[in-house]
C-alpha positions, 0 to 999 in steps of 0.5 A: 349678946349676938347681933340679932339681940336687943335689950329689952328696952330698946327692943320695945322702943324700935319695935315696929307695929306688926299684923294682928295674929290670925284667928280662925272662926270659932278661936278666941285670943286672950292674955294671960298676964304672970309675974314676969311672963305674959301668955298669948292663948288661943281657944276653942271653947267646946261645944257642950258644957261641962267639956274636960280642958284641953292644952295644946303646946307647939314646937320650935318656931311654931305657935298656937295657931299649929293646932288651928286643924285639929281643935275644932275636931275635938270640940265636941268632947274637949275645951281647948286651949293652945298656948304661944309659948315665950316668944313665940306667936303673940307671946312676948319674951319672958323677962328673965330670958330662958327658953330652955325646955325646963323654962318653957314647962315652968310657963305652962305649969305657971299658966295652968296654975293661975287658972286652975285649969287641970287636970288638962289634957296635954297636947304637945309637938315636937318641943312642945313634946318636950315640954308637955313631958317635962311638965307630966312628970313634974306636975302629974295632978296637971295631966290627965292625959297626954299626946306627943305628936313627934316629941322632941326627945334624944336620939343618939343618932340625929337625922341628917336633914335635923342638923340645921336646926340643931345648928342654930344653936350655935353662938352667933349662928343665927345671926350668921343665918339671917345675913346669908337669907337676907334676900329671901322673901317670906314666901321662900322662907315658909315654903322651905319650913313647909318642905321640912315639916310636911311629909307630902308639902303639895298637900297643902293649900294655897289659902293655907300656904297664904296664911303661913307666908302672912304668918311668917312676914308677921314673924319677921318684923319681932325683934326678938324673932331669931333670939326666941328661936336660938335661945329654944333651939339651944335649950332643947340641945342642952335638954338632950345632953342632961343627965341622971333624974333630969334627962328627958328619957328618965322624965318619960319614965316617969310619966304617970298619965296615959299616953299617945304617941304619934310618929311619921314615917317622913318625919325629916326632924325626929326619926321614926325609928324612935318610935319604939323606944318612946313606946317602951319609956311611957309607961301606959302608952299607944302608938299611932304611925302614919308612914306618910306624915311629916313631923307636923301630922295633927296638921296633915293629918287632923283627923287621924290624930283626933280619933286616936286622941279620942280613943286615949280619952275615952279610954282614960275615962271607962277607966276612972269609972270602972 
């Protein structure tokens, strides 16, 4: 256990009250509540009923409110859900401590499961991407369709500017982390996650750059903020280094939902060159690239993505009536 680590029982008697998560107008927040899982789920109901169920998955380090842009644009078609995974956003740790990709898929299965929501149409960033497709390929009668905003899958090549992140997978990294940027403040910090994941950071607002600063003070007083986020982190770079039936290019093949997949051109975190590659592995696919997009492009560019989601909708539907 490193440092930055607590048994659960002492992490819940030290914990310390934090801020109430954001919610936007029009979001709702509930809890669903599983046998060793609890799930924070954030949703935008649709606004005409009868809508088809949507569910939205974020990356490492990021939360259901990562989708807060674009949900509201598909309202009039979808009813969205965006889901907190384990340990992130309002969802507390699981119980049995694994944050692996496999871990987190079995979550989101267990949740869509227990409310039988699907077939759903399946969003996913980045780890989330990972996620989304780990669960397309275990459970096809869950997805409807799917759309990957950068998903997290192998590249024999890593980006230099990915290293970091990669790196908090390390043993005792994330504890070695947190003594060197203990003087931060929650401002530097989310700027610095900003400059990462935004192509273009000066685009965003200052309203939006106060609600991330809030967000990450919110963030930093969970005690299980940096185990959540090495354990996760760990997980996706054992995800990559599997094998055989279960390497994460062999689950895309297996794939059976349509699939949109949306790349930036300044994506610092997962390359753009993969985007061909991705394209060639999902069998029944699109591509959407945004040359000036980060690795967070539903939420630089909402509305581009919403129309190409759209149109992979639509689309799936002229074919289930033909």
């Amino acid at each position: 256990m490193s440092s930055t680590e607590l048994p659960e029982s002492i992490a819940a008697a030290v914990a310390p009250k934090v801020s109430p998560v954001r919610v936007a107008e029009g979001e709702t927040l509930r809890t669903v509540a599983l046998p060793g899982l609890t799930l924070s789920v954030r949703a935008r109901p649709a606004t005409r009923p009868g809508a088809p169920p949507a569910l939205y998955v974020h990356g490492l380090g990021g939360s259901s409110r990562n989708w807060s842009g674009i949900m509201p644009l598909l309202a009039d078609l979808l009813d969205g859900e965006a889901v907190d995974l384990p340990g992130f956003g309002d969802s507390p740790p699981p119980d049995d401590g694994n944050y692996s990709v496999t871990g987190h898929a079995r979550a989101v299965i267990r949740m869509l499961d227990s409310g039988r929501r699907g077939p759903v149409h399946l969003f996913g960033n980045s780890m989330g991407g990972s996620v989304a497709t780990v669960v397309a390929a275990a459970r096809p009668d869950l997805v409807r369709t799917l759309t990957l905003v950068s998903p997290a899958l192998p590249e024999i090549r890593v980006q230099r500017s990915a290293v970091p992140t990669a790196l908090l997978a390390l043993p005792g990294a994330a504890a070695l982390f947190g003594r060197m940027t203990r003087e931060w403040s929650a401002e530097q910090r989310t700027r610095g996650v900003l400059a990462l994941c935004y192509g273009n950071p000066s685009s965003i607002t200052e309203q939006e750059l106060r609600d991330a600063v809030r967000e990450m003070e919110r963030r930093l007083q969970l005690p299980y903020f940096w185990d959540a986020m090495t354990r996760s982190a760990r997980g996706i770079v054992n995800a990559y280094t599997l094998g055989g039936q279960h390497a994460l290019w062999r689950q895309a093949e297996r794939v059976l939902a349509p699939t949109l997949l949306v790349y930036g051109g300044r994506d610092q975190l997962v390359s753009y060159r993969m985007a061909r590659k991705a394209s060639a592995a999902f069998r029944d696919s699109r591509l959407l690239t945004l040359p000036d997009a980060g690795h967070v492009a539903m939420m630089e560019y909402p509305r581009e993505v919403a129309q190409a989601a759209r149109e992979l909708i639509d689309n799936a539907d002229k074919t289930d009536r033909s």
